[in-house]
C-alpha positions as CSV (number, residue, x, y, z in Angstrom):
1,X,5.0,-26.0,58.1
2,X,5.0,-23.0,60.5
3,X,5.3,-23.3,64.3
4,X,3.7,-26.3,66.4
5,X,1.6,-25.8,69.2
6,X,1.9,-27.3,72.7
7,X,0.9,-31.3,73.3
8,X,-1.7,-29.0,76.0
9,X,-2.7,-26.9,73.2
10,X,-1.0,-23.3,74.2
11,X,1.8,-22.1,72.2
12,X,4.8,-21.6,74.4
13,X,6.2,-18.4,74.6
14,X,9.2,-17.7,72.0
15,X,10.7,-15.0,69.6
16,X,8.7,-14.2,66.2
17,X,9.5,-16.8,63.5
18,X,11.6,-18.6,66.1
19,X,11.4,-22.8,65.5
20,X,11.0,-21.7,61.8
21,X,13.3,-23.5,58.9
22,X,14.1,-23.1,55.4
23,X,10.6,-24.1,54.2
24,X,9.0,-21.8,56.6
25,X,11.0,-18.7,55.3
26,X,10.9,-19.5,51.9
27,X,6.9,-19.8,52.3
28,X,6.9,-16.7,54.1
29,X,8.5,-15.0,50.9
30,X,6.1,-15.7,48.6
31,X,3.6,-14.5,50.9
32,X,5.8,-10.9,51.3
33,X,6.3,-10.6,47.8
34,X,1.9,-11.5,47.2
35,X,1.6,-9.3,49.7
36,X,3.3,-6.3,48.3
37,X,2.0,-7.3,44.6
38,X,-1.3,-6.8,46.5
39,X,-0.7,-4.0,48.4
40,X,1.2,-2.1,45.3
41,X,-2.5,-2.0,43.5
42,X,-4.3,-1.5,46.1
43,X,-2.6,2.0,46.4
44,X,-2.6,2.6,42.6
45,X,-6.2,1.7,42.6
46,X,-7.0,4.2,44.8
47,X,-4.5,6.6,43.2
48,X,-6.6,6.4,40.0
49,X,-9.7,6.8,41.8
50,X,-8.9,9.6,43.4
51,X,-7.4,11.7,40.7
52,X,-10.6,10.3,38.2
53,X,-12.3,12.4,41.0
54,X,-10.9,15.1,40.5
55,X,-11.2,15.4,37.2
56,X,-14.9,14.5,37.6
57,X,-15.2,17.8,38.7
58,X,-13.8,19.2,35.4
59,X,-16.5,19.6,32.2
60,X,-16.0,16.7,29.9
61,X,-17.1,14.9,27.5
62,X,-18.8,18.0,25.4
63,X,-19.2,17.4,21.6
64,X,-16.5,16.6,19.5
65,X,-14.8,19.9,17.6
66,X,-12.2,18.1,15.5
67,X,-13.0,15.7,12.7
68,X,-13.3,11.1,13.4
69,X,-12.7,8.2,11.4
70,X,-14.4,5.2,12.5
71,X,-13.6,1.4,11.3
72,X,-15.5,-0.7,11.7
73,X,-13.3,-3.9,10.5
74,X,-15.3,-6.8,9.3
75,X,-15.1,-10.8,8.5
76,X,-18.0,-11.5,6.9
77,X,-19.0,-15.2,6.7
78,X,-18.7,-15.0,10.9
79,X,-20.3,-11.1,11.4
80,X,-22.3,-10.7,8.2
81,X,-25.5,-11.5,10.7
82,X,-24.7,-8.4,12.8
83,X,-23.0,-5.9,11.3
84,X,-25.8,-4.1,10.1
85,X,-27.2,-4.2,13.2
86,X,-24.0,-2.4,14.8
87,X,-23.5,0.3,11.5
88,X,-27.6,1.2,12.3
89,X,-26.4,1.5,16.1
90,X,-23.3,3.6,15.3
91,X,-25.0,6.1,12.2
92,X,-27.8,7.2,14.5
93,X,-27.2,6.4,18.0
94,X,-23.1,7.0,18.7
95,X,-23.1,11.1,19.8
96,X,-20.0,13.1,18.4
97,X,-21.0,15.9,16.3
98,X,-21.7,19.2,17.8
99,X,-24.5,20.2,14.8
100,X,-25.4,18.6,11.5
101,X,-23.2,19.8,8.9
102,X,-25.0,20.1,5.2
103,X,-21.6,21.1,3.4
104,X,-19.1,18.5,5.0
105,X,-19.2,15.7,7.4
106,X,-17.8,15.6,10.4
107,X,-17.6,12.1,11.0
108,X,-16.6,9.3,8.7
109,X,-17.8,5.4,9.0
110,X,-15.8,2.8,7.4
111,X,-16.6,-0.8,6.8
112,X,-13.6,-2.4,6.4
113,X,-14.4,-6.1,5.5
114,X,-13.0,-9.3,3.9
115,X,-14.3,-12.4,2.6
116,X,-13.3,-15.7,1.2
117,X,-13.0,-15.6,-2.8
118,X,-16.4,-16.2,-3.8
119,X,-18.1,-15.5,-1.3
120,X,-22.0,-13.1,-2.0
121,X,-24.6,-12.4,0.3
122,X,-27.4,-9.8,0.1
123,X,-25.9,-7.8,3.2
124,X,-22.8,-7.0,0.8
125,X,-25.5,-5.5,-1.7
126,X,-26.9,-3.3,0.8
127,X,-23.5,-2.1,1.8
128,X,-22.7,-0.9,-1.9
129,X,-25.9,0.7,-1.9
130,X,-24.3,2.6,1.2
131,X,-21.2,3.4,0.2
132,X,-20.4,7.2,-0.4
133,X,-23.4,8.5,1.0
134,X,-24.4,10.4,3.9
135,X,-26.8,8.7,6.3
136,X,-28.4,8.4,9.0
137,X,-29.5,11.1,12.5
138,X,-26.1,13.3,11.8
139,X,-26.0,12.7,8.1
140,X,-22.4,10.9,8.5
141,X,-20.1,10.1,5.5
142,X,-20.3,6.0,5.0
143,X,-17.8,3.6,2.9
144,X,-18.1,0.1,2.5
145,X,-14.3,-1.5,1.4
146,X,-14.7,-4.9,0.8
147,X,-10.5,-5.4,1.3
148,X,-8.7,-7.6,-1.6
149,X,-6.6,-10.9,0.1
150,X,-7.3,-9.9,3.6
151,X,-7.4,-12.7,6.1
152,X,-7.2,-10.6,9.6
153,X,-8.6,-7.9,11.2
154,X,-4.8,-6.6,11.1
155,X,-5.1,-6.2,7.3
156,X,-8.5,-4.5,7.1
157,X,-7.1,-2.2,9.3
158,X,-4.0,-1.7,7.4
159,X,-6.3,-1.0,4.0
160,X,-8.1,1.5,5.2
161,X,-5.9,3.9,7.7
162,X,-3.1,5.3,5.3
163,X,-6.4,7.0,3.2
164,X,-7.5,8.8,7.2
165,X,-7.5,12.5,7.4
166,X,-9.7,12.9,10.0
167,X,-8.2,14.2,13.7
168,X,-9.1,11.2,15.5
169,X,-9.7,7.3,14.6
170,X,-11.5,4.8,16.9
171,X,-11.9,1.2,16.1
172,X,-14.8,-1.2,17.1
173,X,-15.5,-4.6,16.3
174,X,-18.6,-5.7,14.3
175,X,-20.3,-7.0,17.2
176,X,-19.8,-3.7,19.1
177,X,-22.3,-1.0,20.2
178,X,-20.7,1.8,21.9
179,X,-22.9,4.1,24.7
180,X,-23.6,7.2,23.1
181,X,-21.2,9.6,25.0
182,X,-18.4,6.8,24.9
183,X,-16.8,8.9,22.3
184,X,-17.3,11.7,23.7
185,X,-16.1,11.0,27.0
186,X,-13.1,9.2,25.4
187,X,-11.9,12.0,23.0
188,X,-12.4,14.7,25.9
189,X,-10.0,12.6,27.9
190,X,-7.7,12.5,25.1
191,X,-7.0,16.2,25.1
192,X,-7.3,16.7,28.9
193,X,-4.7,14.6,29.2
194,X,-2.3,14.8,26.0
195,X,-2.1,11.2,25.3
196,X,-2.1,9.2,21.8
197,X,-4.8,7.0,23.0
198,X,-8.0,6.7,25.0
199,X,-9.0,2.7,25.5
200,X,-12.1,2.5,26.5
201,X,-14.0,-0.4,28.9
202,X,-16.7,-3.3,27.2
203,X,-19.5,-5.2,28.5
204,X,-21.6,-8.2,27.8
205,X,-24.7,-6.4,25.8
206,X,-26.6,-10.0,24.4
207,X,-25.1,-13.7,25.4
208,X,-26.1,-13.7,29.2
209,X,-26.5,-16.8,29.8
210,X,-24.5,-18.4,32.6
211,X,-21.6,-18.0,31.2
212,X,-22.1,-14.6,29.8
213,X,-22.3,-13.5,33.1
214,X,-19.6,-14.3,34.3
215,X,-17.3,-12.9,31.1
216,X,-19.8,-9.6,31.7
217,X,-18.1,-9.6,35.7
218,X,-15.0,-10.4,34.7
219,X,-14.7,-7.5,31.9
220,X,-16.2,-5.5,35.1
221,X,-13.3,-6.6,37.5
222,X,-10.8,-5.9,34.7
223,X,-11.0,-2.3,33.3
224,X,-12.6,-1.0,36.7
225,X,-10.0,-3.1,38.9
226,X,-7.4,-4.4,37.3
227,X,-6.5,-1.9,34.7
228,X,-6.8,1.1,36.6
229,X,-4.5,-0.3,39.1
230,X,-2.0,-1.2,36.0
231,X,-2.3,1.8,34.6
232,X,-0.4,3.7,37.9
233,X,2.0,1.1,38.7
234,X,3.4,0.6,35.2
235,X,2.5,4.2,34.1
236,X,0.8,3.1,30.8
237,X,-2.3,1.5,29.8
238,X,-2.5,-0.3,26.4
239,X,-4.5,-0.7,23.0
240,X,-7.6,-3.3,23.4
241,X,-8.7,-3.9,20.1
242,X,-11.8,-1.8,19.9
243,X,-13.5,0.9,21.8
244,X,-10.2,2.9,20.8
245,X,-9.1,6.5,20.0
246,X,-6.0,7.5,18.9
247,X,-4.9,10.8,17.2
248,X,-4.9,9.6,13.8
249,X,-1.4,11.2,13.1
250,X,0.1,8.6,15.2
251,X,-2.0,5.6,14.0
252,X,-0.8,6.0,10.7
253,X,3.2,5.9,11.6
254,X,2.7,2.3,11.5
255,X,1.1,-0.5,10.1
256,X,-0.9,-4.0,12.3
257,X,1.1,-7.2,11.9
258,X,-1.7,-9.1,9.8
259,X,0.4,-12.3,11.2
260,X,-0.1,-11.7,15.2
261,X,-2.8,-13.7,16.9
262,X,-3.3,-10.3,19.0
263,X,-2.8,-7.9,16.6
264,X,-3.6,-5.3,19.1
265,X,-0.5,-5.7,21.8
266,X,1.6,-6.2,19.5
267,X,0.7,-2.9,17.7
268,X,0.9,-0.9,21.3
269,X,4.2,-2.6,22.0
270,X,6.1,-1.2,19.1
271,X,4.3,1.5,20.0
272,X,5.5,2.3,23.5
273,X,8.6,1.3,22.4
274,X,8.4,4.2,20.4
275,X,7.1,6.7,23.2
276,X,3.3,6.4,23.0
277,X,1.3,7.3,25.6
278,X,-1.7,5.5,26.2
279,X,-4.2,5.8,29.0
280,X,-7.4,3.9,30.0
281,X,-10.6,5.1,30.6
282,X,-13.1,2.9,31.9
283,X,-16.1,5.2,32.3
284,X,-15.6,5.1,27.8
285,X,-18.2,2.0,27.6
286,X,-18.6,-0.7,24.4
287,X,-21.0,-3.5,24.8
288,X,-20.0,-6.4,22.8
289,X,-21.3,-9.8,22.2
290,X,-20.4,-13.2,24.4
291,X,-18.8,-16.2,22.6
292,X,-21.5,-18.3,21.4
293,X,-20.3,-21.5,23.5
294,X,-17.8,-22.5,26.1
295,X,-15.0,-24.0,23.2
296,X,-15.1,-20.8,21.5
297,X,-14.9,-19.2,24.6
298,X,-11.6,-21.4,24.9
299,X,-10.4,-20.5,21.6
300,X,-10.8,-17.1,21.8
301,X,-9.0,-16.8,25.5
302,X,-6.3,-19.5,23.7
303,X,-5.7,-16.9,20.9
304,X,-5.2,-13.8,23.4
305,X,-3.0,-16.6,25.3
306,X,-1.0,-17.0,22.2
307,X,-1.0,-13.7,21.2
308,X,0.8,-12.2,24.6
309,X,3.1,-14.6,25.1
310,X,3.8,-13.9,21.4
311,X,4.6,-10.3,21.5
312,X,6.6,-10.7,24.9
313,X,9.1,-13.4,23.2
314,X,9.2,-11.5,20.2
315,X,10.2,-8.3,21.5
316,X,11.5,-9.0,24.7
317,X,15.5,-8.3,23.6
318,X,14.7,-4.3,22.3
319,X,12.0,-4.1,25.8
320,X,15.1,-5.1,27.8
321,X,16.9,-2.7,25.8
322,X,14.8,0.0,25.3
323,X,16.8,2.5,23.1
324,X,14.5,5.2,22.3
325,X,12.3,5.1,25.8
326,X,13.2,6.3,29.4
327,X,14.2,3.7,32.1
328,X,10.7,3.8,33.8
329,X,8.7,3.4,30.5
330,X,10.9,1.1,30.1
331,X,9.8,-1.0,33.1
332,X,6.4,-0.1,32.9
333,X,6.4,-2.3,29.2
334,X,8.3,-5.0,31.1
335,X,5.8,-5.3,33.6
336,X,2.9,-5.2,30.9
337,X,4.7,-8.1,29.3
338,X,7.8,-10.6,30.7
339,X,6.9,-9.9,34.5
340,X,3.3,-10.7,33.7
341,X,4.3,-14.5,34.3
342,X,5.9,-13.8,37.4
343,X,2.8,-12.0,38.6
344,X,0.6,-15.3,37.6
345,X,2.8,-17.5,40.0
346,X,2.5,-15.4,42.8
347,X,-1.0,-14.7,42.8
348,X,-1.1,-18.6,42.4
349,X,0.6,-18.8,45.8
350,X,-1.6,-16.3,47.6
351,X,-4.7,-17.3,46.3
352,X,-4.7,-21.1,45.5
353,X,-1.4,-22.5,47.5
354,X,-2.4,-20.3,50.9
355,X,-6.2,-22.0,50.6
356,X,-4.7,-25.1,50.2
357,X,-2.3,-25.0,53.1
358,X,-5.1,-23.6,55.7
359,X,-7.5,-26.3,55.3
360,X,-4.8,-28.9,55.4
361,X,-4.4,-27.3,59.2
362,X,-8.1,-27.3,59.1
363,X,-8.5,-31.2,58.5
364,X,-5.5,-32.2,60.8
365,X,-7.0,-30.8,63.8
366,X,-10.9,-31.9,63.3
367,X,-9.6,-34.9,63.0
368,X,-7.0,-34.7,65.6
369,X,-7.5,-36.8,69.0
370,X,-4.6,-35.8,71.0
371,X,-1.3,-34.6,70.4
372,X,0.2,-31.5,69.0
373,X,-2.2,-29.3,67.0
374,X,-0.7,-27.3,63.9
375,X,-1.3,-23.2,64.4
376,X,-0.5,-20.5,62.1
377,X,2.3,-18.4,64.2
378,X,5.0,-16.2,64.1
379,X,6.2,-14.1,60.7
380,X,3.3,-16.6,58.0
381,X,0.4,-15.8,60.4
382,X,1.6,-12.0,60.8
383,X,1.5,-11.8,56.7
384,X,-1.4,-13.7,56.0
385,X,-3.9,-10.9,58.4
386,X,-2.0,-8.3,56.2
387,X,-2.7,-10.1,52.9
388,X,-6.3,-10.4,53.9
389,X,-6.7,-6.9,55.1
390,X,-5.4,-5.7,51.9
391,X,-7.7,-7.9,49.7
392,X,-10.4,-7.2,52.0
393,X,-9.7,-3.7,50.7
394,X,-10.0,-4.0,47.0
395,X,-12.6,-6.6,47.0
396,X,-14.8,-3.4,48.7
397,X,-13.5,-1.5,46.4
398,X,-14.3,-3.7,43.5
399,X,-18.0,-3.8,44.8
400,X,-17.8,-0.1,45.6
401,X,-17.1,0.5,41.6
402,X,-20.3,-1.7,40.9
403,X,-22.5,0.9,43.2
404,X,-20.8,3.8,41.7
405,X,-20.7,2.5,37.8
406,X,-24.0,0.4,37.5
407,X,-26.5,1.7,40.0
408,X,-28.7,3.6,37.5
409,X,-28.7,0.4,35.1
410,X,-31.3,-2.2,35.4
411,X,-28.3,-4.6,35.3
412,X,-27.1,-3.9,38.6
413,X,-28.4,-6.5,41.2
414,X,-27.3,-8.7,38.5
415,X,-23.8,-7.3,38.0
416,X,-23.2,-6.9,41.8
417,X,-23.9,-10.5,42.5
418,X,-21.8,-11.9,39.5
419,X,-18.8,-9.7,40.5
420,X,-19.1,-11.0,44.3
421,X,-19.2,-14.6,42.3
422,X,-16.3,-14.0,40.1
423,X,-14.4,-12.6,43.0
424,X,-15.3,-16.1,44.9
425,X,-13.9,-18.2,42.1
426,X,-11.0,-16.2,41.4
427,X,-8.8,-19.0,42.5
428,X,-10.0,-20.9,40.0
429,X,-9.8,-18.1,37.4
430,X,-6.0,-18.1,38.0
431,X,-6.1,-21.6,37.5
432,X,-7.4,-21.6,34.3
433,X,-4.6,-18.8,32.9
434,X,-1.9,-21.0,34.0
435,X,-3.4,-23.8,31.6
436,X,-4.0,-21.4,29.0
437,X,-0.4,-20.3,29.3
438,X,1.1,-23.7,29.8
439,X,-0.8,-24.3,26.5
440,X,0.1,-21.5,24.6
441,X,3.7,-21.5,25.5
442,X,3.6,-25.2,24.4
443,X,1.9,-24.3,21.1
444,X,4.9,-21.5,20.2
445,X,7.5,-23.9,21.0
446,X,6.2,-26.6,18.6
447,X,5.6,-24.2,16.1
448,X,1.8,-24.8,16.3
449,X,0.1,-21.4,16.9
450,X,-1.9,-21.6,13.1
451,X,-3.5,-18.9,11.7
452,X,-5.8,-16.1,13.2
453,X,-9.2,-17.0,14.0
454,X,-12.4,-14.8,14.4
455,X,-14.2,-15.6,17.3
456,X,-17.8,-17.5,17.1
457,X,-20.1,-14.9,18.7
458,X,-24.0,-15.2,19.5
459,X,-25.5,-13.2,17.4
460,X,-27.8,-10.2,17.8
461,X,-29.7,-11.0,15.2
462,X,-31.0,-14.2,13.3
463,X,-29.5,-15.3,10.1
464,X,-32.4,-15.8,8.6
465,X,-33.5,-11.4,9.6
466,X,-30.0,-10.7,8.0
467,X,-30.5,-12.2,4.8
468,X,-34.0,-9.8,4.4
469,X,-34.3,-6.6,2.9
470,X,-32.5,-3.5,4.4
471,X,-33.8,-2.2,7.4
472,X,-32.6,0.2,9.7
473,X,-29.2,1.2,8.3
474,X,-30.9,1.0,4.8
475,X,-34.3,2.8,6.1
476,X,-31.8,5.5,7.1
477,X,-30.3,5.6,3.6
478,X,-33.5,6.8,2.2
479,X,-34.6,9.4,5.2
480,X,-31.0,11.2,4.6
481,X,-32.0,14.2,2.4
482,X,-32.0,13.9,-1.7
483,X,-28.3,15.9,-1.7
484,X,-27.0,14.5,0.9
485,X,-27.8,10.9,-0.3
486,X,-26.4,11.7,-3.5
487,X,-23.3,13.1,-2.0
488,X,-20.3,11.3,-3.3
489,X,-17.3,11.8,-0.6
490,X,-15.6,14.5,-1.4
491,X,-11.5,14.9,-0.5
492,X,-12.3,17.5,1.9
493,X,-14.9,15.6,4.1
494,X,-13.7,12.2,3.4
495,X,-10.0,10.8,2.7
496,X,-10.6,8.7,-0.4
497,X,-9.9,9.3,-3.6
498,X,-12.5,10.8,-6.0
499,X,-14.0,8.4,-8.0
500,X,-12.7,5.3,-6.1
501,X,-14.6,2.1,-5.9
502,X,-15.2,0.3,-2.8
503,X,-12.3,-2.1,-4.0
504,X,-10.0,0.5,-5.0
505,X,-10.5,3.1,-2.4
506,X,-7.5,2.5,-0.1
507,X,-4.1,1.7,-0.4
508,X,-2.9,-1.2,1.5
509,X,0.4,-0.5,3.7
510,X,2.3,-3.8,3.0
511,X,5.3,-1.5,2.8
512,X,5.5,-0.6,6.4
513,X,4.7,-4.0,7.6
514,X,7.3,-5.4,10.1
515,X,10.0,-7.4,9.0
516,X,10.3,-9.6,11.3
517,X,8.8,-13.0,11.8
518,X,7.2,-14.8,14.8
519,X,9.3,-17.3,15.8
520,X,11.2,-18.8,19.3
């Protein structure tokens, strides 16, 4: 492709790109645009960096004054093993409240959980015995709603949020366990920065086997990399899934699409669209568990496929349009979404094609005897040194984040050599989007996305320890204090209504569904 060398082996002397034809140019394009993809977050990387410290300097992260909801959404023949396991972890161990309050609770825990008709196990005794009673180290308000014909974490959610009357609602999955001060930290960033929603970072906690690893360094790479980086070029960040808070006020204006294979997205894209502002915030940490094998590793990364590609199809025409947002939020969604593809391709080119083409140069001249060897020259050899100096750059940076994140966990040796691994097979990472893309795109042309499905997840505890009596979450039921165990949630502490039973206790919000239906 670019410029040959001299039969004697010395380029002669000639202009810059000079000998170079329409292939060469067109080659050397990609590698501008890479280049200045590469460059672009770079900068905002170190943009975000810088004004994070800044604000390190500011105090944060206090206790919470304002009142919390936390869901907890829940299916249970997939998550009944853990879920106990993550309500004992939340009750005692997630910090919020500034002092225990013996009239009213400051913080709320919901169980939102459905099940197929039929379906009993002993955890679902234990959770009636929780419901309406204060437990656990901060004496924290707890219902358990198992929800009637719910099929999706979308319409647990919807069950449970109209009821809300707390200030703030976060969402985890079951399998999540938050660091204390995640709230905290999350919340405080909240104010500081007048936003609707904080979405905090997550972590492998229990699954690390080899390929728990690598998810744990790709999650790493992502919300201290990636995401940052997205964050200041398209000027929003966006709702994960869990490890979320939003001002509950907003939450509530409208309802999960129980039909989207990523609920999530497509929730924060009506939601930009309607001038939200949501922010990331890494340091706001959620360990969750790993997939319990590769396939439903590949289902699970299949459904977010699905999911995105989705939401982008589906809403691309009011994106393109964006009536009720500004021109630049308006390009900020539409490089969250349609440009997203774009992005894939070129990152392709810089990081698989430009591989590709150097060792073919490579191979020709070890095995060259004579004659004219190939050389990089001119404009492609010019913009390759820059693309490497740039990636040079955020891979130090990446590894930088590891020192300045994980150094006081006895993870970090661990972390640091996965991330340097992950960052090695990136290439291949790529890869694998474009086939799960090429796949999903595939599927929602055919018609053949089918219906949500929970993700298999190895599980904290044994199936066999969840089918036992109570322990921890229950233990705590009976250390709470005689009044507040017999505390029924009152209206003023808690949203539902008096005298509500776990099944009646919410009002579903079928009404402000979305119309429309997922189709191409």
């Amino acid at each position: 492709m670019p410029t040959l060398s001299s039969a004697a082996g010395s380029a002669p002397s000639m202009s810059w790109g000079e000998g170079y034809h329409t292939g060469h140019w067109v080659y050397f394009a990609f590698l501008s645009v890479a280049n200045c993809l590469q460059l672009a977050s770079f900068i905002g990387l170190m943009v975000y960096f810088i004004r994070g410290y800044l604000h390190s300097r500011k105090k944060k992260g206090d206790a919470i004054s304002g009142t919390v909801a936390i869901i907890v959404p829940c299916y249970m023949p997939n998550e009944h093993s853990i879920i106990e396991e993550t309500l004992e972890h939340i009750l005692n161990k997630l910090e919020c409240e500034q002092e225990v309050n013996p009239e009213a609770s400051q913080v709320i825990v919901y169980c939102a959980y459905n099940a197929p008709d039929g379906w009993t196990h002993p955890i679902e005794d234990k959770l009636k015995d929780m419901d309406g009673k204060r437990i656990g180290k901060w004496s924290r308000s707890f219902r358990s709603i198992r929800v009637p014909d719910s099929k999706s974490k979308a319409s647990n959610l919807n069950y449970v949020i109209p009821e809300i009357n707390s200030d703030y609602t976060v969402i985890y999955d079951a399998d999540h366990h938050p660091d204390p001060r995640s709230l905290c930290i999350a919340v405080a960033k909240l104010e500081r920065e007048g936003v609707d929603c904080i979405q905090g970072s997550t972590y492998i906690r229990k699954g690390l086997n080899c390929m728990g690893k690598l998810i744990d360094a790709e999650f790493f790479v992502t919300h201290f990399v990636i995401f940052p980086s997205l964050q200041v070029l398209s000027g929003t960040g966006f709702f994960g899934g869990s490890n979320a808070v939003w001002r509950s006020k907003f939450l509530k204006t409208q309802a999960f699409h129980h039909s989207a294979q990523t609920e999530d997205i497509e929730y924060t894209t009506r939601a930009l669209l309607s001038g939200a502002k949501i922010q990331f915030c890494p340091e706001s940490r959620s360990g969750e568990l790993a997939p319990v094998s590769v396939q439903a590793f590949w289902k699970q990364r299949l459904r977010w496929a699905m999911g995105w590609d989705q939401v982008t199809l589906m809403h691309f025409d009011n994106i393109r349009k964006g009536e009720n947002i500004s021109c630049l939020a308006r390009m900020g969604i539409m490089y969250l979404l349609p440009l997203r593809w774009v992005i894939l391709a070129i990152m392709l080119v810089s990081t698989v094609v430009q591989p590709i083409v150097l060792a073919v140069y490579d191979v020709h001249n070890f095995f060259l005897d004579g004659g004219e060897r190939l050389q990089m020259t001119g404009p492609i050899q010019t913009t390759m040194w820059i693309g490497l100096g740039v990636l040079f750059g955020t891979v130090s940076v990446a590894l930088g984040s590891v020192i300045a994140y994980e150094r006081r966990d006895n993870r970090f040796l661990r972390q640091f050599v996965m991330v340097i691994t992950f960052l090695v097979i990136a290439p291949g990472y790529l890869l694998l989007q474009l086939v799960l893309v090429s796949v999903s795109l595939h599927r929602i042309r055919s018609n053949k996305v089918g219906d949500w499905v929970v993700t298999q997840r190895t599980t904290a505890v044994s199936r066999e320890a969840a089918s036992d009596a109570v322990k921890p979450a229950a233990e705590a039921v009976g250390k709470a204090s005689p009044a507040a165990a017999e505390d029924e949630c009152t209206p003023s502490s808690v949203s539902e209504k008096p005298g509500a039973t776990s099944s009646e206790s919410a009002t579903p919000m079928e009404s402000r569904e979305p119309s429309e239906v997922f189709s191409v």
